[in-house]
C-alpha positions in Angstrom: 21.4 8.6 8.8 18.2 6.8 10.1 17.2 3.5 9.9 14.2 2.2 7.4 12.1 -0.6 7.2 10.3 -1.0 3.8 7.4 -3.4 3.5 7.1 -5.1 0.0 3.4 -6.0 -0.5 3.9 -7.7 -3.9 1.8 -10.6 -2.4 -0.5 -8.4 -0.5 -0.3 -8.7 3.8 -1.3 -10.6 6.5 -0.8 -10.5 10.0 1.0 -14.5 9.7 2.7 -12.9 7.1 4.4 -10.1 8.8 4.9 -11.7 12.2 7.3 -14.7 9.8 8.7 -11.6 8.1 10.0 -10.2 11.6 11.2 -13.7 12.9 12.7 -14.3 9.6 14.5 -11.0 10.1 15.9 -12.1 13.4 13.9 -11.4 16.2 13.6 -14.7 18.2 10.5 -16.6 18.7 10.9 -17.0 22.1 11.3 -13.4 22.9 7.8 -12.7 20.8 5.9 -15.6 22.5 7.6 -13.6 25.7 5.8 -10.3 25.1 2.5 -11.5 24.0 2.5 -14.0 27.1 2.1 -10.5 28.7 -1.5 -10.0 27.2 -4.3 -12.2 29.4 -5.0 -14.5 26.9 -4.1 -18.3 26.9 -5.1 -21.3 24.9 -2.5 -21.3 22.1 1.1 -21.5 21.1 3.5 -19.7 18.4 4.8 -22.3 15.8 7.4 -21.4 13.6 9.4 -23.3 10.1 10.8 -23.0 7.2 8.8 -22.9 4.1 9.1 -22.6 0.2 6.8 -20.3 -2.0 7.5 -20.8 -5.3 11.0 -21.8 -4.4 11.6 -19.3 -1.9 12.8 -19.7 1.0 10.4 -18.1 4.0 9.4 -18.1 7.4 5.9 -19.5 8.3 4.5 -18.5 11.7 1.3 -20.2 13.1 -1.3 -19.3 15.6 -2.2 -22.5 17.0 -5.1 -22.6 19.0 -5.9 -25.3 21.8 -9.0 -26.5 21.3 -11.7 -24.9 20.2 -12.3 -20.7 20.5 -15.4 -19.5 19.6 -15.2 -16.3 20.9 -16.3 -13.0 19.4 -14.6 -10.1 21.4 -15.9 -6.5 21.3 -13.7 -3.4 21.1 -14.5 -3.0 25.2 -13.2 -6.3 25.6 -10.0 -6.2 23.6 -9.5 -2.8 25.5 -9.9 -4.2 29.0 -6.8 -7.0 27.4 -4.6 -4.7 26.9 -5.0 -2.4 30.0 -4.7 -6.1 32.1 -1.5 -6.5 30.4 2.5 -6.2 31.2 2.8 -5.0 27.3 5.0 -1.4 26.9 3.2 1.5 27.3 3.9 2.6 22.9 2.3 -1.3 22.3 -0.2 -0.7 24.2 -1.5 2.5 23.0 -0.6 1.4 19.3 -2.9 -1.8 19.3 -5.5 0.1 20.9 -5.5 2.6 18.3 -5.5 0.1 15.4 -8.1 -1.9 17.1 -10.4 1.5 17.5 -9.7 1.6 13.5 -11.0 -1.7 13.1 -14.1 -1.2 15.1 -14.8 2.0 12.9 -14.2 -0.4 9.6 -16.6 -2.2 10.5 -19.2 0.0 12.2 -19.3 2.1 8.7 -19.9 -1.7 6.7 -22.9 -2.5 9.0 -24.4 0.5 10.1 -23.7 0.3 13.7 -21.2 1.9 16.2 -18.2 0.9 16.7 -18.5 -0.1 20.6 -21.4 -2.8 19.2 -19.2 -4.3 16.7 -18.2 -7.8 17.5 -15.1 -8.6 15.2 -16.2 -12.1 14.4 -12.9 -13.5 12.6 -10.2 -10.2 13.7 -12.3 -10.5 17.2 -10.8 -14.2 17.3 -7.7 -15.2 19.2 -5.8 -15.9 16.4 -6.2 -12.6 14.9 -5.8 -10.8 18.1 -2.0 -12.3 18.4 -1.4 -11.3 14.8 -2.4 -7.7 15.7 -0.6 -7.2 18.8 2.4 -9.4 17.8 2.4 -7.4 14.8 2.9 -4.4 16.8 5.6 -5.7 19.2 7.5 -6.7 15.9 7.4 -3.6 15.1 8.4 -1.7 18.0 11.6 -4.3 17.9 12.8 -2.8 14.7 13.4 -0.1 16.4 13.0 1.9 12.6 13.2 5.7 12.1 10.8 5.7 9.4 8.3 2.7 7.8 7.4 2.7 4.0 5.4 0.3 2.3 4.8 -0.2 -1.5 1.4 0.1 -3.0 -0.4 -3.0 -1.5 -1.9 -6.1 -3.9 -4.9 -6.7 -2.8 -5.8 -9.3 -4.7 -8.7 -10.1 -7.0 -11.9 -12.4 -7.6 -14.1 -13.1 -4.3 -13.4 -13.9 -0.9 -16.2 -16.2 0.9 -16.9 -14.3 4.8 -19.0 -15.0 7.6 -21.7 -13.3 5.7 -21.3 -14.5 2.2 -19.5 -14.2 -0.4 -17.3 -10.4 -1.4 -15.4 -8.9 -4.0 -11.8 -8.5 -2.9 -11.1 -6.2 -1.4 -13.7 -7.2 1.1 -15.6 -4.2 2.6 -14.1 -3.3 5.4 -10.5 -3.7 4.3 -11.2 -1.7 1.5 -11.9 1.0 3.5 -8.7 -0.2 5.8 -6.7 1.5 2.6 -9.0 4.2 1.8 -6.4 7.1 0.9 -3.3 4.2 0.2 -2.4 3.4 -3.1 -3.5 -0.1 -3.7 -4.2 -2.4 -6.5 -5.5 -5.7 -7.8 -3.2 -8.8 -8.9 -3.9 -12.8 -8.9 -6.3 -14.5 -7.0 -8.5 -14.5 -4.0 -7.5 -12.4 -1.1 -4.2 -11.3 -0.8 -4.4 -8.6 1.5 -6.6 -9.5 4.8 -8.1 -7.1 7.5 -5.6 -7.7 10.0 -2.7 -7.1 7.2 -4.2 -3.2 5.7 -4.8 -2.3 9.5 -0.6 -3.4 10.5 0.7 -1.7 7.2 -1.6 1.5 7.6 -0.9 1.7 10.9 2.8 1.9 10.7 4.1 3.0 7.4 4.2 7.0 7.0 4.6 6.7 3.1 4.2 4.6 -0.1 6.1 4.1 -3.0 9.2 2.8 -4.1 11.9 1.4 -2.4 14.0 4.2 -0.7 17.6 4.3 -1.4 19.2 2.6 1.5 22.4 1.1 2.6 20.5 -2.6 3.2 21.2 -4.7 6.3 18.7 -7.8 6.1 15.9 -8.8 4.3 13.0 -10.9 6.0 10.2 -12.9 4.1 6.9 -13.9 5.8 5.3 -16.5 4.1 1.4 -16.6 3.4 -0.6 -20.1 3.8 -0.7 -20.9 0.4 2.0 -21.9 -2.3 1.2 -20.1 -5.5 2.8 -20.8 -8.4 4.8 -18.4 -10.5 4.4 -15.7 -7.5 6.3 -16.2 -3.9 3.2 -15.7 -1.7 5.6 -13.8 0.6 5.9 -10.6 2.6 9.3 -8.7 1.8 11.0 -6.9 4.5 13.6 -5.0 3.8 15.7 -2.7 6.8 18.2 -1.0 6.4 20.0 2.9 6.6 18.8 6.0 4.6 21.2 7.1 2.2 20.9 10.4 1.6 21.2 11.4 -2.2 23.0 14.7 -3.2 21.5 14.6 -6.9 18.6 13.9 -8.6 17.6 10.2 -9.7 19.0 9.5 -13.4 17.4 6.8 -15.5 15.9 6.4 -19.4 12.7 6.2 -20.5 11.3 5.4 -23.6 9.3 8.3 -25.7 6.6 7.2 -28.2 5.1 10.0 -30.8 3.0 9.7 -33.4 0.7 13.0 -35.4 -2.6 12.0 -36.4 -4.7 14.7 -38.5 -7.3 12.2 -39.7 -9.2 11.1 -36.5 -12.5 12.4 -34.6 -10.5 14.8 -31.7 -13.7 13.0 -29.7 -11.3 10.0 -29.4 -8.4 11.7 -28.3 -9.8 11.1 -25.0 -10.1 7.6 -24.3 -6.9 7.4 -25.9 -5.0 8.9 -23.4 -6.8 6.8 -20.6 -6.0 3.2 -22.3 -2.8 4.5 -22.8 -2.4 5.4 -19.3 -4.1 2.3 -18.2 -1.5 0.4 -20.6 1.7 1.9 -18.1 2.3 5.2 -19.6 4.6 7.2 -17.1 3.0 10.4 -18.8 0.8 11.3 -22.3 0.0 14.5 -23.9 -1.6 15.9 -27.1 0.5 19.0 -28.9 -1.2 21.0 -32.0 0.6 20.9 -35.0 0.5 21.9 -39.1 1.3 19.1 -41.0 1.3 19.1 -44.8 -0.6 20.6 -47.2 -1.6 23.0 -44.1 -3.8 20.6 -42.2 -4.3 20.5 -38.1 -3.1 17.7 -36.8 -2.1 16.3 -33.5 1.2 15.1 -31.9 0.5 12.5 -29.5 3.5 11.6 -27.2 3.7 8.9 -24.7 6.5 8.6 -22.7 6.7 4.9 -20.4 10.2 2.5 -20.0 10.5 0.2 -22.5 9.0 -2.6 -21.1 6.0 -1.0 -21.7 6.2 -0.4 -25.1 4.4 -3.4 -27.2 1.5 -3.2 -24.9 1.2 0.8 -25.9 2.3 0.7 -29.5 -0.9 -1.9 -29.4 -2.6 0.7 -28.0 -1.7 3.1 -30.3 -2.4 1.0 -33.7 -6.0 -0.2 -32.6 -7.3 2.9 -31.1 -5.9 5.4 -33.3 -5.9 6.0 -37.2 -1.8 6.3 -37.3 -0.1 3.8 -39.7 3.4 4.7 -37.9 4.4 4.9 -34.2 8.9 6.6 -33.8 10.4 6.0 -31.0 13.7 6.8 -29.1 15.5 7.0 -25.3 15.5 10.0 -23.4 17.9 10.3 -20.6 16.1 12.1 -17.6 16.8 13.1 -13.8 14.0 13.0 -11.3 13.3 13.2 -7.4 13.3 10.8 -5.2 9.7 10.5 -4.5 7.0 9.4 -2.3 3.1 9.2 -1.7 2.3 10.6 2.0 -1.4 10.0 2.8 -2.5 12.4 5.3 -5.6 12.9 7.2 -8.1 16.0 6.6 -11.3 17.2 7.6 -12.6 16.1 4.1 -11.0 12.4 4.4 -7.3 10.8 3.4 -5.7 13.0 0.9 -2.6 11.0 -0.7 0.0 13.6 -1.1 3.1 13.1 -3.8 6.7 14.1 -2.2 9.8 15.1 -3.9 13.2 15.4 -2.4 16.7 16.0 -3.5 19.3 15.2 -1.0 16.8 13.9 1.6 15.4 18.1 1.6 11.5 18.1 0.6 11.4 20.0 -2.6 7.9 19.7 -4.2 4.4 18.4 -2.4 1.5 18.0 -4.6 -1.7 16.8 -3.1 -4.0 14.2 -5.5 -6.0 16.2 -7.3 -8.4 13.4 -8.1 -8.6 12.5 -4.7 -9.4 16.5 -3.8 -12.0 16.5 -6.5 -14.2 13.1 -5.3 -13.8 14.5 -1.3 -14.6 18.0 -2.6 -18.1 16.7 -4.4 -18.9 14.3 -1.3 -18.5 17.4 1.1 -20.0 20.2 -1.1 -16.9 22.5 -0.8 -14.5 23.9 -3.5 -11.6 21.8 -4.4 -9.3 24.5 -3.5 -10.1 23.7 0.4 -9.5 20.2 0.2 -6.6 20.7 -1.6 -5.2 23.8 0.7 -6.4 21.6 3.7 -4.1 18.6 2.4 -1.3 21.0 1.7 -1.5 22.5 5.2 -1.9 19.4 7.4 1.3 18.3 5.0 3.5 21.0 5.8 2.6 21.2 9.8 2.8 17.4 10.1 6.6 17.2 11.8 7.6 19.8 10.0 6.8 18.5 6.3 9.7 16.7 6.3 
């Protein structure tokens, strides 16, 4: 078996976030403020208590700062940090990758390179410790194999150095480019320095992987919101490998319209999709007195089923919406981005018993990299396919 750690990024990320996730976990203040006392950088302290969000219980870590830094480090600078330091080779070479990553975020937002970039609030001290103390947490996990859910990133604006952004701020968004993502409560919830540590370490997204669980951390964000624990989840534990497919109900919704415009059929099925439909589809059928008709089928889980049998009764003409459970088996299943010449190409896995049984690139993704690059979708999509299978064996 090997041993996972599975980030739960409900509440988005942060770099205070996941450091308080790792000491809440059980890895010792003192031996974190140990390693990063090997990078050359004084003038603050690591502060860690016990918090509540939204009556959980959580661990808050702090930055503290003495006095007043100003400073706005360039990628050569950070580089020349980490060379000076003690840190392990694997941190070293980590948090100089992720800061390269960061310096190319933020090259492609304002037009420069990435060795003129000054990182202005990630370039700061603070941010610097979260990074690299994000990466020796990490490494003390010692896990086989990282995987992260999709990550909230929030919603509304976000007020920056230069003004005020739509969340996700610029260069985060493209932090996530090719991660499955998406837009919940208010303000920022996931920050630079939280997209670059989750991107950086976890291999897949999706659900949570079956597991034997061991311990469970929670980092807790700065703010107290109510009615959602402003927390990052961490979750370790062993892989357990299943011998059968995943068995569970949905919910199946049907209705046959032969009275409608078929000119609505589409938008139809992208509000019903948008609504939380697992999966929709349009038959052809006779219905009486021999006229064509329609069979629209829906099938979601049945918490989903006011907000689509709304759907259904506005946007359609159907007086009527039958529905029953379907028992059904599927794979345990993961989204794998992966790295091609065209750009990030999210890839779906299935396996059964922990063997990889069917890979399926994004074929939306394919088609928006294929029309930015001017070749066929085919080669993105044999390119994502490829990288897939030789990437460490495709399993």
């Amino acid at each position: 078996m090997s041993r996972i750690a599975y980030l739960d990024c409900a509440s988005g990320a942060a770099g205070d976030m996941l450091l308080g996730a790792f000491v809440d976990l059980g890895l010792p203040l003192e031996a974190l403020q140990a390693e990063l006392a090997k990078l050359p950088l004084g003038g603050y302290r690591l502060e860690a208590r016990r918090v509540r969000r939204s009556g959980l219980a959580a661990t808050k870590v702090d930055v503290l700062v003495e006095g007043h830094e100003h400073a706005h480090r360039g990628l050569r600078a950070i580089r020349e940090l980490l060379d000076r330091s003690g840190l392990e080779h694997a941190v070293k070479e980590r948090a100089g990758s992720l800061f390269q990553r960061l310096a190319e975020a933020e090259a492609s937002v304002h037009g420069t390179t990435p060795e003129e970039v000054h990182f202005h609030e990630v370039g700061a001290m603070d941010s610097i410790v979260d990074i690299v103390g994000g990466v020796v947490g990490f490494a003390w996990l010692r896990a086989d194999r990282v995987v992260a859910s999709p990550m909230n990133v929030g919603a509304g604006t976000v007020d920056m150095e230069h003004g005020r952004f739509a969340v996700p701020p610029p260069a985060t968004a493209l932090l996530v480019k090719g991660h499955p993502v998406y837009g919940d409560g208010e303000g920022e919830l996931l920050t630079p320095t939280g997209a670059l540590l989750v991107t950086g370490h976890a291999t897949t997204f999706g659900a949570l992987p079956a597991m034997s669980l061991e311990a469970v951390g929670h980092g807790a964000g700065s703010r107290d919101t109510p009615g959602r624990p402003n927390v990052l989840r961490l979750l370790v534990g062993e892989a357990e490998e299943r011998g059968r497919p995943l068995n569970g109900r949905v919910l199946v919704l049907e209705t046959e319209i032969d009275d409608m415009s078929p000119q609505l059929f589409g938008p139809l099925v992208d509000r019903l999709l948008a609504a939380g439909a697992l999966d929709v589809y349009l038959t052809p059928v006779l219905m009486k007195k021999g006229r064509p008709g329609t069979l629209v089928t829906v099938v979601t889980t049945p918490a989903k089923r006011e907000a689509l049998e709304t759907v259904l009764f506005t946007e359609t003409t159907t007086l009527g919406v039958r529905r029953q459970e379907w028992e059904r088996s599927e794979l345990a299943r993961e989204v794998v981005s992966v790295e091609t010449p065209y750009g990030a190409v999210p890839v779906k896995v299935g396996r059964l018993a922990g063997r990889v049984v069917n890979v399926q690139p994004e074929f939306g993704e394919c088609e928006r990299l294929s029309a930015a690059a001017g070749v066929p979708v085919k080669e993105v999509w044999a390119s994502a396919l490829s990288i897939y299978r030789n990437r460490d064996g495709g399993a």
